[in-house]
C-alpha positions in Angstrom: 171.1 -178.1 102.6 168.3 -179.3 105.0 169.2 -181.2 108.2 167.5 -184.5 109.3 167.4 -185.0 112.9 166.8 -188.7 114.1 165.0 -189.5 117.0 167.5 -191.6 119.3 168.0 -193.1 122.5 171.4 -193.5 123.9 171.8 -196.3 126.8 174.9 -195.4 128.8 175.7 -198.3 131.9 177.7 -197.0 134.3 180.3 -198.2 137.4 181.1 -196.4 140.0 183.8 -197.9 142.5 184.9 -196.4 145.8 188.4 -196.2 146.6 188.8 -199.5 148.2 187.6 -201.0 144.6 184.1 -201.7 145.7 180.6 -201.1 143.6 178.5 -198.2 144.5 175.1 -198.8 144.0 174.1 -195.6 141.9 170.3 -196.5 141.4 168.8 -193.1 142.5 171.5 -190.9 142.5 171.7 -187.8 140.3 174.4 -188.0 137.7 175.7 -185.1 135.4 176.7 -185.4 132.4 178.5 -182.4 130.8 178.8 -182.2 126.6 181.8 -180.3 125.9 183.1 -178.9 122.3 186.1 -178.9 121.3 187.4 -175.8 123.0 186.2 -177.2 126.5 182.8 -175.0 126.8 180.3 -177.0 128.1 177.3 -177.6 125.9 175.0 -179.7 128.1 174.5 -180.6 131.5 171.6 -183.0 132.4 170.9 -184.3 134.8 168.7 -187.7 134.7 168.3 -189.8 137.7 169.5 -193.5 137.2 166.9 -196.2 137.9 164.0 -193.5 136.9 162.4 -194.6 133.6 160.7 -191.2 132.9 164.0 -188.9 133.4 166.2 -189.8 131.3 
């Protein structure tokens, strides 16, 4: 059985709020997201910085 691997890009938007409820302004900031199966290893961490077009 041969595999077909699809080139994709995945668009994620996110909020963050502070704990008074307000908007944090994440352009720039580094952001990790962590890929975990199904017994909680993590399978990926990166790392791209939001607002950069080139990372991520």
């Amino acid at each position: 059985m041969s595999k077909q691997f699809i080139n994709q890009k995945l668009t994620i938007t996110l909020t963050a709020k502070d704990n008074a409820g307000d908007i944090i302004n994440l352009t720039g900031r580094t952001v990790h997201f962590l890929t975990q199966d199904p017994s909680g290893n993590v399978a990926t961490d990166t790392s791209p910085t939001i607002g950069d077009p080139t990372n991520g």
